[in-house]
mmCIF entry with sequence, helices, sheets and N, C-alpha, C, O atoms, coordinates in Angstrom:
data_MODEL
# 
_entry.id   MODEL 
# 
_entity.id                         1 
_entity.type                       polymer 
_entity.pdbx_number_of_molecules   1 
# 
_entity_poly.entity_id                      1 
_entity_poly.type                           'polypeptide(L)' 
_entity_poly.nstd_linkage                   no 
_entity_poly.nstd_monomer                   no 
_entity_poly.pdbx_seq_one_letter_code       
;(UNK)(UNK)(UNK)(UNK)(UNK)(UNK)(UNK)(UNK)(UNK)(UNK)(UNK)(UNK)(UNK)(UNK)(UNK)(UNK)
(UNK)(UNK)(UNK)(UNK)(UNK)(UNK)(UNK)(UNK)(UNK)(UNK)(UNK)(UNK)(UNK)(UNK)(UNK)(UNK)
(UNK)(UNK)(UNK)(UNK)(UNK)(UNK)(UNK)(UNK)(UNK)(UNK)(UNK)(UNK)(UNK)(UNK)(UNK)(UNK)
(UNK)(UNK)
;
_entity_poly.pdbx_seq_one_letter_code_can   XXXXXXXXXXXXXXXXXXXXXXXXXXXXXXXXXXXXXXXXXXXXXXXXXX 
_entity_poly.pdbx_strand_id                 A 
# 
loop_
_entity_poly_seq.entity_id 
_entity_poly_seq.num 
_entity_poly_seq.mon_id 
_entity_poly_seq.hetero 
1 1  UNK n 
1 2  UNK n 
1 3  UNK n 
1 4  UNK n 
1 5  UNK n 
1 6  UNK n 
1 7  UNK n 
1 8  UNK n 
1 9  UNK n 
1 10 UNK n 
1 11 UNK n 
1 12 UNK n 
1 13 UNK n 
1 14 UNK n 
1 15 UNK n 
1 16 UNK n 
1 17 UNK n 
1 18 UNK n 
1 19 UNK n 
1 20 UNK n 
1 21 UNK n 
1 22 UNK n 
1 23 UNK n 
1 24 UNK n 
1 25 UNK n 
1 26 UNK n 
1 27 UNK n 
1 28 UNK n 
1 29 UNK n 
1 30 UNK n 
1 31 UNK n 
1 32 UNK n 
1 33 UNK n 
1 34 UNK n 
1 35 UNK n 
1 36 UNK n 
1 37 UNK n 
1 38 UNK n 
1 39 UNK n 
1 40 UNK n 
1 41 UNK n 
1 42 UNK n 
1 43 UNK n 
1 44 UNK n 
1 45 UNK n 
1 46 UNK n 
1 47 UNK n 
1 48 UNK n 
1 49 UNK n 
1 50 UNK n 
# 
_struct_asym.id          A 
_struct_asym.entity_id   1 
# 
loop_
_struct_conf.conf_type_id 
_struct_conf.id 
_struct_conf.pdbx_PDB_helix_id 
_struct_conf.beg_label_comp_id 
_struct_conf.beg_label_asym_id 
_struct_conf.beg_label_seq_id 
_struct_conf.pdbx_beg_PDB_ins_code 
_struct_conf.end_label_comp_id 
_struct_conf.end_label_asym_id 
_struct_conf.end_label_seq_id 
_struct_conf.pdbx_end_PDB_ins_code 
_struct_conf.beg_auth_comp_id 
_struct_conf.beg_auth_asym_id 
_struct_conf.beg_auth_seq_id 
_struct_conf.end_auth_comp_id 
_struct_conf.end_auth_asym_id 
_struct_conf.end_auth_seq_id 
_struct_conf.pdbx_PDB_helix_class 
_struct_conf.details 
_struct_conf.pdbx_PDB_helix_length 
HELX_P HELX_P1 AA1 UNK A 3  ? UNK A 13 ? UNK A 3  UNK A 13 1 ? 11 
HELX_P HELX_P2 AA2 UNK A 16 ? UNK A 41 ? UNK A 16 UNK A 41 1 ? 26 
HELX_P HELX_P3 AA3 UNK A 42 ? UNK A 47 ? UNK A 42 UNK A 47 3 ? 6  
HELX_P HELX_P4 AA4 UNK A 48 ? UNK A 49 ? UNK A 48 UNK A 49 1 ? 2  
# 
_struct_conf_type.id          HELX_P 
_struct_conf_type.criteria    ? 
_struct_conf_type.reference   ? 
# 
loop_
_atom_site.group_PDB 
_atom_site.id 
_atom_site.type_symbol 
_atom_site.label_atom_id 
_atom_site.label_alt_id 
_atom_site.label_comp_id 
_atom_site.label_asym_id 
_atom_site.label_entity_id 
_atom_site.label_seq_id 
_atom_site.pdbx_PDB_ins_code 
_atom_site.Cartn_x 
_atom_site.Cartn_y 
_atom_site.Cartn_z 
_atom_site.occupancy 
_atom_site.B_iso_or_equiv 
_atom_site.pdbx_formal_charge 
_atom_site.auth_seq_id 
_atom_site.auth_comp_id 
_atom_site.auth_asym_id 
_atom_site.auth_atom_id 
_atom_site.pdbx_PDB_model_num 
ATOM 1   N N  . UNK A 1 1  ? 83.293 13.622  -31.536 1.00 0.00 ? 1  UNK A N  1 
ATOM 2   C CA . UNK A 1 1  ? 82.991 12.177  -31.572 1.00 0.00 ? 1  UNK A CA 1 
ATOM 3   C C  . UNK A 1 1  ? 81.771 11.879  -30.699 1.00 0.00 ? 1  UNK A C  1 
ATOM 4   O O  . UNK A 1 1  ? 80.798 11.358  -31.245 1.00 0.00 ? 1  UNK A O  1 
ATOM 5   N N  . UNK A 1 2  ? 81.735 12.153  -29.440 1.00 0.00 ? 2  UNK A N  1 
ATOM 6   C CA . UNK A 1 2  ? 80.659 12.155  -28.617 1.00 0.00 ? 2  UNK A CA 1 
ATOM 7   C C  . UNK A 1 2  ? 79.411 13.075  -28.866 1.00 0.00 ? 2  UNK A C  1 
ATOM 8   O O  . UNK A 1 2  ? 78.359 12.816  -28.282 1.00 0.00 ? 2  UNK A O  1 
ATOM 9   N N  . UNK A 1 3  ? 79.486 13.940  -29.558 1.00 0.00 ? 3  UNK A N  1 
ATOM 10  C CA . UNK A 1 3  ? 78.643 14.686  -29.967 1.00 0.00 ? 3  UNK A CA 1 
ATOM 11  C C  . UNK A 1 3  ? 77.976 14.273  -30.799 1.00 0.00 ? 3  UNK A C  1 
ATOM 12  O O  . UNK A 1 3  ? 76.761 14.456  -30.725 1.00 0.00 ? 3  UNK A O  1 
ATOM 13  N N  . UNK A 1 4  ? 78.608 13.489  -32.010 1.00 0.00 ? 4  UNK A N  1 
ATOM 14  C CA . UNK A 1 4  ? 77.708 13.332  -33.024 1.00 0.00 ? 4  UNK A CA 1 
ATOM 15  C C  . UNK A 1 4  ? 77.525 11.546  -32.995 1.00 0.00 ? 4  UNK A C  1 
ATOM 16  O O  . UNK A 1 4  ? 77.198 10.826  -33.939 1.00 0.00 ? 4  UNK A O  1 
ATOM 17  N N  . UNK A 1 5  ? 77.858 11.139  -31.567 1.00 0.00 ? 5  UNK A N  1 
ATOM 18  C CA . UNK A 1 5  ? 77.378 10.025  -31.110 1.00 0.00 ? 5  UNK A CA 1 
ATOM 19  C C  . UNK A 1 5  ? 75.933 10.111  -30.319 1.00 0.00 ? 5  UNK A C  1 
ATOM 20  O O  . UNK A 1 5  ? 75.161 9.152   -30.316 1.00 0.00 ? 5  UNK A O  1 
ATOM 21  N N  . UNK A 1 6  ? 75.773 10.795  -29.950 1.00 0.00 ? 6  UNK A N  1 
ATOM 22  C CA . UNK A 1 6  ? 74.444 11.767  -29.294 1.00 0.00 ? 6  UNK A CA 1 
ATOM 23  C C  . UNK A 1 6  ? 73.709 12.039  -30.148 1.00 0.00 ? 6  UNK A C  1 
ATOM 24  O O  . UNK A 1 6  ? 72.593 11.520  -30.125 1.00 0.00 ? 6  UNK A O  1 
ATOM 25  N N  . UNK A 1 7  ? 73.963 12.691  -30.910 1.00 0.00 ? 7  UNK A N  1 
ATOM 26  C CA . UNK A 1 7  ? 72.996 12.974  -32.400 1.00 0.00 ? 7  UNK A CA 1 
ATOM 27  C C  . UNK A 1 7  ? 72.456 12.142  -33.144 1.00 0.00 ? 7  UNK A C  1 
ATOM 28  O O  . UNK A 1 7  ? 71.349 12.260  -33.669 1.00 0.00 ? 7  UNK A O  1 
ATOM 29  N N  . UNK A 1 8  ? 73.116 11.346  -33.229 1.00 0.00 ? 8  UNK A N  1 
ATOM 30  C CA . UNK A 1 8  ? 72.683 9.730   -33.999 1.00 0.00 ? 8  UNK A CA 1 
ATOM 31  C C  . UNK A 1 8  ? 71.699 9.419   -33.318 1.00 0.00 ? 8  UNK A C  1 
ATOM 32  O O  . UNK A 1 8  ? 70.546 9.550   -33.727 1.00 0.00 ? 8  UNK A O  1 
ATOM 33  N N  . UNK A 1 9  ? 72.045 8.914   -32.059 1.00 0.00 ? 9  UNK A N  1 
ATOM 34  C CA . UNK A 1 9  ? 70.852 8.586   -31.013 1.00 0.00 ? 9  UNK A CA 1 
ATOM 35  C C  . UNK A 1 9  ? 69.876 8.799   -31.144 1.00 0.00 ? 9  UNK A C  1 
ATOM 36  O O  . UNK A 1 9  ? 68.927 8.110   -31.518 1.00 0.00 ? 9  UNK A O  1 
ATOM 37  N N  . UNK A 1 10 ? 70.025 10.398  -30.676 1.00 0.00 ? 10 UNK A N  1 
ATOM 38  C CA . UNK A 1 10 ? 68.478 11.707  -30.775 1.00 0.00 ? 10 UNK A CA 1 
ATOM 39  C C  . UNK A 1 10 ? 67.654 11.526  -31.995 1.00 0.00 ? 10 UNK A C  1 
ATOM 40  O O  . UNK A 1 10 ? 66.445 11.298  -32.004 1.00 0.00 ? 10 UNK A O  1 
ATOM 41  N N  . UNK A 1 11 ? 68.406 11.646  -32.989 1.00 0.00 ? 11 UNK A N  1 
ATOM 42  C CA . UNK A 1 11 ? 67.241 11.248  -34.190 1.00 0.00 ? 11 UNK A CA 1 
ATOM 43  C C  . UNK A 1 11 ? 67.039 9.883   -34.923 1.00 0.00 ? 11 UNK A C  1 
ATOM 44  O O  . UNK A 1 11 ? 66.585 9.730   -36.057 1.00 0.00 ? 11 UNK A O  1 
ATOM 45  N N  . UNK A 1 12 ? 67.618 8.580   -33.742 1.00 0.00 ? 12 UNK A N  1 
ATOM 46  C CA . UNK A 1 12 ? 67.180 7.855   -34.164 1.00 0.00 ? 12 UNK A CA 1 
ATOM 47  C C  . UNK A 1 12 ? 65.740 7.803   -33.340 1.00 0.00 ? 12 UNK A C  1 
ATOM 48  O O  . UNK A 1 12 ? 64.662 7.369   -33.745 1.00 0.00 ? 12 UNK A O  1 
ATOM 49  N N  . UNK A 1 13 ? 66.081 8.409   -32.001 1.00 0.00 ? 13 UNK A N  1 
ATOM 50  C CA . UNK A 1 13 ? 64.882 8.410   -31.235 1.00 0.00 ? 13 UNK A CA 1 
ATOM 51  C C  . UNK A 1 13 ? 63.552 8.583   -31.548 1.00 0.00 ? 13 UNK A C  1 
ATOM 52  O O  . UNK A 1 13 ? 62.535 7.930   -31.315 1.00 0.00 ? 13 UNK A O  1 
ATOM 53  N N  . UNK A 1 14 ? 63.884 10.012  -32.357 1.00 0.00 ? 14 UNK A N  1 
ATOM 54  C CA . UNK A 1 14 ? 63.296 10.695  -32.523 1.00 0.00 ? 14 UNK A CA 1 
ATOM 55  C C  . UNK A 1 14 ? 61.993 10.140  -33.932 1.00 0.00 ? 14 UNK A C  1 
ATOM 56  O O  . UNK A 1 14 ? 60.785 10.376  -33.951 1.00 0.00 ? 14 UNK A O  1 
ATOM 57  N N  . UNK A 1 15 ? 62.792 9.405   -34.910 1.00 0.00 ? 15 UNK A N  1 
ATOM 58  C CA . UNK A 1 15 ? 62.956 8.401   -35.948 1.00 0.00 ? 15 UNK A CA 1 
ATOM 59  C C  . UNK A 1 15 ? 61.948 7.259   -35.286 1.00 0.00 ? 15 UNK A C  1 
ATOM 60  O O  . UNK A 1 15 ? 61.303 6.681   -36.161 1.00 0.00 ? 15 UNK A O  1 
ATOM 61  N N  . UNK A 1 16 ? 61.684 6.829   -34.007 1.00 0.00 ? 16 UNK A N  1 
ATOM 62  C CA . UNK A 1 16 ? 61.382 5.402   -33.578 1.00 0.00 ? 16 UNK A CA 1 
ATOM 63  C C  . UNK A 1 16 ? 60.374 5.930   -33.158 1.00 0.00 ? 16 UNK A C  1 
ATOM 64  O O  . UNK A 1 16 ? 59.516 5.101   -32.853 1.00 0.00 ? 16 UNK A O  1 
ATOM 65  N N  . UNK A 1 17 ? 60.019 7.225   -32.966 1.00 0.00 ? 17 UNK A N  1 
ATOM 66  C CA . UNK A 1 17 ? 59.234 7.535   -32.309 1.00 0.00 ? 17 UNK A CA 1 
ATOM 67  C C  . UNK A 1 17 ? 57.947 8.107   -32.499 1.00 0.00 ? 17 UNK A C  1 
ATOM 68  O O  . UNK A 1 17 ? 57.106 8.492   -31.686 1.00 0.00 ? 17 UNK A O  1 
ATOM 69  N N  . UNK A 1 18 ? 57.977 8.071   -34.319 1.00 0.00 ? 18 UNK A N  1 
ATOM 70  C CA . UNK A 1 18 ? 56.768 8.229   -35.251 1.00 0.00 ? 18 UNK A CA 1 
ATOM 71  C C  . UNK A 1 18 ? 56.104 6.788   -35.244 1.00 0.00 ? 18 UNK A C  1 
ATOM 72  O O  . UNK A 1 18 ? 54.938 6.630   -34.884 1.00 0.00 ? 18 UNK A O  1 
ATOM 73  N N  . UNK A 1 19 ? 56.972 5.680   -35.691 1.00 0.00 ? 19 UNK A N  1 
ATOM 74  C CA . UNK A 1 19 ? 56.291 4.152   -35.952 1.00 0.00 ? 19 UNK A CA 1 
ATOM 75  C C  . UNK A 1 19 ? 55.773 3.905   -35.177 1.00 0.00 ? 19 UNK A C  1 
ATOM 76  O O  . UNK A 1 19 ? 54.672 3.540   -35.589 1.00 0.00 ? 19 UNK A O  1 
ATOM 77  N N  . UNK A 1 20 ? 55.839 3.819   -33.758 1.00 0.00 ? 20 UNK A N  1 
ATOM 78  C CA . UNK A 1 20 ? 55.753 3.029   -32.770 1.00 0.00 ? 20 UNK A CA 1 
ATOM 79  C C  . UNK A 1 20 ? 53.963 4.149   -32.661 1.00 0.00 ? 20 UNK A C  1 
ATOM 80  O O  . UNK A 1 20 ? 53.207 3.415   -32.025 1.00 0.00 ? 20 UNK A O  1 
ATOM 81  N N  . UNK A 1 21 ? 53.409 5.095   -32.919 1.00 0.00 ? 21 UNK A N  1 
ATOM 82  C CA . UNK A 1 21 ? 52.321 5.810   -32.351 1.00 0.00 ? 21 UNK A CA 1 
ATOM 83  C C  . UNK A 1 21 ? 51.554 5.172   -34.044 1.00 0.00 ? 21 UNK A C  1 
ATOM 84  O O  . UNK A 1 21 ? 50.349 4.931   -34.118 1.00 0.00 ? 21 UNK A O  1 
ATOM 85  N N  . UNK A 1 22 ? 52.052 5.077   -34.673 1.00 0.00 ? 22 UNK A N  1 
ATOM 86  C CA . UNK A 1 22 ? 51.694 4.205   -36.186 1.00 0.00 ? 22 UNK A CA 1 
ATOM 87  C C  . UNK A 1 22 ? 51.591 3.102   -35.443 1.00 0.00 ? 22 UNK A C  1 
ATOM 88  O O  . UNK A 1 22 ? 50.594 3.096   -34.721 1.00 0.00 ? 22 UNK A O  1 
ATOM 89  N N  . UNK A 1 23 ? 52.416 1.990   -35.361 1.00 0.00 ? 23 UNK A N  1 
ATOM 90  C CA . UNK A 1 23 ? 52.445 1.088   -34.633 1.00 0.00 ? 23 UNK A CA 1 
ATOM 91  C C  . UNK A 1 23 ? 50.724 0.798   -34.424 1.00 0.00 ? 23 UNK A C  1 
ATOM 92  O O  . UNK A 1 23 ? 49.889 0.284   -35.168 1.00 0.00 ? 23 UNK A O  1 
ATOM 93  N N  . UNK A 1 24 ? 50.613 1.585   -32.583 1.00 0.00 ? 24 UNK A N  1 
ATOM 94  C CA . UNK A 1 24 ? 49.295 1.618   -31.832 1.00 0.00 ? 24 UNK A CA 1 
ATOM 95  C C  . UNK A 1 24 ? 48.462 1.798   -32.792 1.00 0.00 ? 24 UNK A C  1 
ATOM 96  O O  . UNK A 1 24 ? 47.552 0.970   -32.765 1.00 0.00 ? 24 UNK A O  1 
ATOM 97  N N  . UNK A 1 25 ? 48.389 2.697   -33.804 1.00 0.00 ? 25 UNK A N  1 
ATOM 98  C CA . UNK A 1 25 ? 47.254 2.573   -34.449 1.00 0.00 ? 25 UNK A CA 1 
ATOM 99  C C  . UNK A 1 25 ? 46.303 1.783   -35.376 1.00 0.00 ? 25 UNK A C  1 
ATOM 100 O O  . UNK A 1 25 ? 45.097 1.589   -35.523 1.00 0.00 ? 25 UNK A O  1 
ATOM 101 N N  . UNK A 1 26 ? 47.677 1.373   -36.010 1.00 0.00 ? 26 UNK A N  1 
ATOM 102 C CA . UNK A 1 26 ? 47.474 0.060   -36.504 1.00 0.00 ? 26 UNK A CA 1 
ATOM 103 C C  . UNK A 1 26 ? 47.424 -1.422  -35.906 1.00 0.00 ? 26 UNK A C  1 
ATOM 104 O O  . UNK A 1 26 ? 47.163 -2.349  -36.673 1.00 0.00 ? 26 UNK A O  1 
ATOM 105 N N  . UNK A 1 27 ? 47.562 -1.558  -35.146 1.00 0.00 ? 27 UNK A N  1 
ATOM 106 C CA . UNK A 1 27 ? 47.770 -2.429  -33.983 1.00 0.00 ? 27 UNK A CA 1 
ATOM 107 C C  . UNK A 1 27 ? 46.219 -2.537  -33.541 1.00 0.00 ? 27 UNK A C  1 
ATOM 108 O O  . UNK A 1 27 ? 45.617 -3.611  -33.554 1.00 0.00 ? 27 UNK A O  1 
ATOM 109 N N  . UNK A 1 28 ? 45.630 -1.301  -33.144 1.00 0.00 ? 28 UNK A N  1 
ATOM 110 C CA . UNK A 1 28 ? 43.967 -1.294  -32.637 1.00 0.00 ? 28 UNK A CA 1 
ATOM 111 C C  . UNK A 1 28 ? 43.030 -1.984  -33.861 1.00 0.00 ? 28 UNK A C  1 
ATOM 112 O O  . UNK A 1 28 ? 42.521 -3.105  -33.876 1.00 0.00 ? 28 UNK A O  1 
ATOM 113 N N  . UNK A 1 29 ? 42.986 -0.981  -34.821 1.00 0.00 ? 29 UNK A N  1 
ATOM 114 C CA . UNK A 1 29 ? 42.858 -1.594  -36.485 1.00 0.00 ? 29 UNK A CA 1 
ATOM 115 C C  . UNK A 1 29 ? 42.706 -3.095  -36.114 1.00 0.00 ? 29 UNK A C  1 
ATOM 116 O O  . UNK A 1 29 ? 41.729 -3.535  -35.508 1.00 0.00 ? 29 UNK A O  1 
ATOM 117 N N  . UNK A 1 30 ? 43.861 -3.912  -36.572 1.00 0.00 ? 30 UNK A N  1 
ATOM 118 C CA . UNK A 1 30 ? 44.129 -4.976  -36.623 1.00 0.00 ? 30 UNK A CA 1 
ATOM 119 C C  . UNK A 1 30 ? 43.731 -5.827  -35.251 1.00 0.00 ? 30 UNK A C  1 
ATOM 120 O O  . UNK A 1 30 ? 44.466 -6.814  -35.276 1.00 0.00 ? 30 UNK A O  1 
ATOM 121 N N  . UNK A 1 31 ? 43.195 -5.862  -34.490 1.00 0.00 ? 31 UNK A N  1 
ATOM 122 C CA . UNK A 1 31 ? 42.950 -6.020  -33.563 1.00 0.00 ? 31 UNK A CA 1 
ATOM 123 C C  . UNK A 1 31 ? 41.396 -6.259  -33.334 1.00 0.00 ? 31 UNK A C  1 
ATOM 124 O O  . UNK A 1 31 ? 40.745 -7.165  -32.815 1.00 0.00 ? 31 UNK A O  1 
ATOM 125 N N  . UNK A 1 32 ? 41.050 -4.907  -34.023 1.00 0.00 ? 32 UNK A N  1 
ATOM 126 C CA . UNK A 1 32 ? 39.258 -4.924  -34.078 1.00 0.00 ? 32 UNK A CA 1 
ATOM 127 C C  . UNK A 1 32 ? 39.071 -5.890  -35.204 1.00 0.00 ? 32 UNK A C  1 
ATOM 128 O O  . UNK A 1 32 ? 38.064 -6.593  -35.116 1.00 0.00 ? 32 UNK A O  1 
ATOM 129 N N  . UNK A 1 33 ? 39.858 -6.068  -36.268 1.00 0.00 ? 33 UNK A N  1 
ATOM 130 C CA . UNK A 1 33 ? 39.566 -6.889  -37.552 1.00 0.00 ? 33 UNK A CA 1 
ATOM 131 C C  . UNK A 1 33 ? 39.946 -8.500  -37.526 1.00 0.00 ? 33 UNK A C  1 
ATOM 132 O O  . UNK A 1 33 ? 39.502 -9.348  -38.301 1.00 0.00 ? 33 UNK A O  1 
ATOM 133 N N  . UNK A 1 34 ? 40.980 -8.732  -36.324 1.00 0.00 ? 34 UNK A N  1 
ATOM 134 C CA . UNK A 1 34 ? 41.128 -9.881  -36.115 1.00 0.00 ? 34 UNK A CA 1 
ATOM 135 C C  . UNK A 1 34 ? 39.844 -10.556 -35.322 1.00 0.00 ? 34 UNK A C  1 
ATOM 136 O O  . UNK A 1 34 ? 39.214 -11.544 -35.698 1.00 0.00 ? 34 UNK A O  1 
ATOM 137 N N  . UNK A 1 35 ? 39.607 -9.743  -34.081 1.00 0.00 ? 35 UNK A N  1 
ATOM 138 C CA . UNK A 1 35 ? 38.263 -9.880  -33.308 1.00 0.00 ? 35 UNK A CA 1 
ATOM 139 C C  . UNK A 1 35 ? 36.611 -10.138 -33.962 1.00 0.00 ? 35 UNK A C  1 
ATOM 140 O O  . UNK A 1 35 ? 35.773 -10.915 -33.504 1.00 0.00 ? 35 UNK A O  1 
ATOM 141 N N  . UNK A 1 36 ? 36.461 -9.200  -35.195 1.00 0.00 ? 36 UNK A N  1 
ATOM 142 C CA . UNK A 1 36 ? 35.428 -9.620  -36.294 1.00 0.00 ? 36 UNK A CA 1 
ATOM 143 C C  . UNK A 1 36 ? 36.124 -10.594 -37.027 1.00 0.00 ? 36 UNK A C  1 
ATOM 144 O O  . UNK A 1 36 ? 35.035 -11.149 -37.173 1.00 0.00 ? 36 UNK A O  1 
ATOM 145 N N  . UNK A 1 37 ? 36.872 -11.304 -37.605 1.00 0.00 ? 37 UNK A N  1 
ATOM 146 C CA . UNK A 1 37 ? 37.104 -12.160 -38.356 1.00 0.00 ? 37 UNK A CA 1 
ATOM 147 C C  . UNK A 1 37 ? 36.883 -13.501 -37.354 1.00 0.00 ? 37 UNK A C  1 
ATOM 148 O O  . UNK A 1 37 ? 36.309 -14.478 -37.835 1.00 0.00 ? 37 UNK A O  1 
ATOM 149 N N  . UNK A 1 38 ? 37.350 -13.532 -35.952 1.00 0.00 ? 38 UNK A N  1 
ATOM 150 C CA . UNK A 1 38 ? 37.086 -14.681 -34.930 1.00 0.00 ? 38 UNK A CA 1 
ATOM 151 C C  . UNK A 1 38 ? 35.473 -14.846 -35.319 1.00 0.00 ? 38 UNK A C  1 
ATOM 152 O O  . UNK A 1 38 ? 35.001 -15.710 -36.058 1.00 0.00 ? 38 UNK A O  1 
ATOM 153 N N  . UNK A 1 39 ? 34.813 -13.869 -34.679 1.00 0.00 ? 39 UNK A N  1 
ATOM 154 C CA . UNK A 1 39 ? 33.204 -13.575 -34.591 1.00 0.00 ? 39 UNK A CA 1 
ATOM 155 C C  . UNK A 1 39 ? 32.808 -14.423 -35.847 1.00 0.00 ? 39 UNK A C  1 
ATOM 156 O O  . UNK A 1 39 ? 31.944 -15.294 -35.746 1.00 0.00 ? 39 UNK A O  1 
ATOM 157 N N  . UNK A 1 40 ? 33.499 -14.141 -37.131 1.00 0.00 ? 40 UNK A N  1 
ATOM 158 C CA . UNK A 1 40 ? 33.036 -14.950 -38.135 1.00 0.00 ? 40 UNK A CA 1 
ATOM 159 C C  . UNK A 1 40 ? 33.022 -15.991 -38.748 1.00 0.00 ? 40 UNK A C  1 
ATOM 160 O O  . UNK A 1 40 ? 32.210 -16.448 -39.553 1.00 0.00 ? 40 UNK A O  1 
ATOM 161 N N  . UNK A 1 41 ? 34.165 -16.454 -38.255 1.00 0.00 ? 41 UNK A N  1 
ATOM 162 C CA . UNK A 1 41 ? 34.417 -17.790 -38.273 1.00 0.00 ? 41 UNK A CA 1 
ATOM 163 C C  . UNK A 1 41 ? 33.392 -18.585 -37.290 1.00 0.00 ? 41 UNK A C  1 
ATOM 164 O O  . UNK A 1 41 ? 32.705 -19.557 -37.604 1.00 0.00 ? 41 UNK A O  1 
ATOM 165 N N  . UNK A 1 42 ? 33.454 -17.959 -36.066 1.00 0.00 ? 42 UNK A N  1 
ATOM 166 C CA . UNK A 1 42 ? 32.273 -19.039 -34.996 1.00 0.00 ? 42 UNK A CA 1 
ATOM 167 C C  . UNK A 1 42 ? 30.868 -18.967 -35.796 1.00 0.00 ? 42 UNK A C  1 
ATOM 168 O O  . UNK A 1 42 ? 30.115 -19.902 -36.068 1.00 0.00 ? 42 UNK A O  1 
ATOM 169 N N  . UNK A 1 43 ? 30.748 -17.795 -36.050 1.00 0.00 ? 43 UNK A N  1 
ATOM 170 C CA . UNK A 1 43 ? 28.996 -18.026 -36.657 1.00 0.00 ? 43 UNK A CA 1 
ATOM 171 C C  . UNK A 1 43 ? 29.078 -19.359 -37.922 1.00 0.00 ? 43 UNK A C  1 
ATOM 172 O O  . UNK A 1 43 ? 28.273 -20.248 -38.199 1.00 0.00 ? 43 UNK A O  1 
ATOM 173 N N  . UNK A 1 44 ? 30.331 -19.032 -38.448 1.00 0.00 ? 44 UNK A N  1 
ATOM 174 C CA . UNK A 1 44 ? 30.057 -19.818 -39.828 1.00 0.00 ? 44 UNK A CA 1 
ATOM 175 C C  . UNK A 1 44 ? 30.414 -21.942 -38.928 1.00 0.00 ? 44 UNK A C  1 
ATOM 176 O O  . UNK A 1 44 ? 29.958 -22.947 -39.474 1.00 0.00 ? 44 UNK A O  1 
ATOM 177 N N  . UNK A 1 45 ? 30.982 -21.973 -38.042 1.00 0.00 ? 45 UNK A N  1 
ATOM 178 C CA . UNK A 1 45 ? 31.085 -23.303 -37.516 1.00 0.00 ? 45 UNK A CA 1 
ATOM 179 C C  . UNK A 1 45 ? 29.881 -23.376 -36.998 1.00 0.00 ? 45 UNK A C  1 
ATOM 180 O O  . UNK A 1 45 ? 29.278 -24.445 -36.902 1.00 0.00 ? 45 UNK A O  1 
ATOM 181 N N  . UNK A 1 46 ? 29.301 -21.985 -36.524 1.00 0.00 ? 46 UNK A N  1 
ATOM 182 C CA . UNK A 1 46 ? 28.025 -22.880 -35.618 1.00 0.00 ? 46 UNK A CA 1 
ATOM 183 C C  . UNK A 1 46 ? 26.720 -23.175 -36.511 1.00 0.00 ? 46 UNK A C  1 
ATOM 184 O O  . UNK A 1 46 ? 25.756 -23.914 -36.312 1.00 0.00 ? 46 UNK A O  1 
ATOM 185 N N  . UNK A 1 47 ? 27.054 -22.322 -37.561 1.00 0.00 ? 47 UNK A N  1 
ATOM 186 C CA . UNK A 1 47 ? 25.849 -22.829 -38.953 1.00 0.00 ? 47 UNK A CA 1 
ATOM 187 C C  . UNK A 1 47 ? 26.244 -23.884 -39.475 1.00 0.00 ? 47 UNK A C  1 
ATOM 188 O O  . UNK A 1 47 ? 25.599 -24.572 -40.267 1.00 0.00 ? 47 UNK A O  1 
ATOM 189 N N  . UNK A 1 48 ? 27.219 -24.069 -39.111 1.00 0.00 ? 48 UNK A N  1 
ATOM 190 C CA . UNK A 1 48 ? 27.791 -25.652 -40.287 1.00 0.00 ? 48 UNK A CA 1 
ATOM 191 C C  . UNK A 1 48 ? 27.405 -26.625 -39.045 1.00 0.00 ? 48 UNK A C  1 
ATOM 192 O O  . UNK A 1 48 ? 27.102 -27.762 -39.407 1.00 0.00 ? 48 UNK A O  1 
ATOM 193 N N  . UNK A 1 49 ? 27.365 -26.413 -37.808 1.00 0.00 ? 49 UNK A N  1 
ATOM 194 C CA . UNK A 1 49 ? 27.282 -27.470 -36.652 1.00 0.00 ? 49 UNK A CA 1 
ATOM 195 C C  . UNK A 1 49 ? 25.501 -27.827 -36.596 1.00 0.00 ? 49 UNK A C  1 
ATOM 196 O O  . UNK A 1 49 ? 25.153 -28.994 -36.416 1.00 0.00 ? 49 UNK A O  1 
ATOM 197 N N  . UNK A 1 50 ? 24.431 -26.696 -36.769 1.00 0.00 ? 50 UNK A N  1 
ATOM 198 C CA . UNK A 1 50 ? 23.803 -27.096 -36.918 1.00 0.00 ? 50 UNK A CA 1 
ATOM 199 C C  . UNK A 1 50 ? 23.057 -27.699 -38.063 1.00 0.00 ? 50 UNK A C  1 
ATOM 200 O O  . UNK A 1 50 ? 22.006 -28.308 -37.863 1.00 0.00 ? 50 UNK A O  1 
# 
């Protein structure tokens, strides 16, 4: 019982522990693309402002 209560665990761990380095990567991604999409929006207000 405890054993294969442990086991569950371990490879859920183990399981959580691919996404989450996916996760970061995609996370940076999305991050640099949110940061250029800001950038583009200001240029396009400050052409419409002037």
């Amino acid at each position: 019982m405890d054993k294969e209560m442990i086991s569950c665990e371990n490879t859920k761990l183990h399981e959580n522990s691919h996404p989450t380095f996916e996760n970061s990567g995609t996370g940076v991604l999305g991050s640099i693309m949110f940061i250029a999409l800001m950038l583009i929006i200001m240029a396009l207000i400050s052409i419409y402002m002037k």
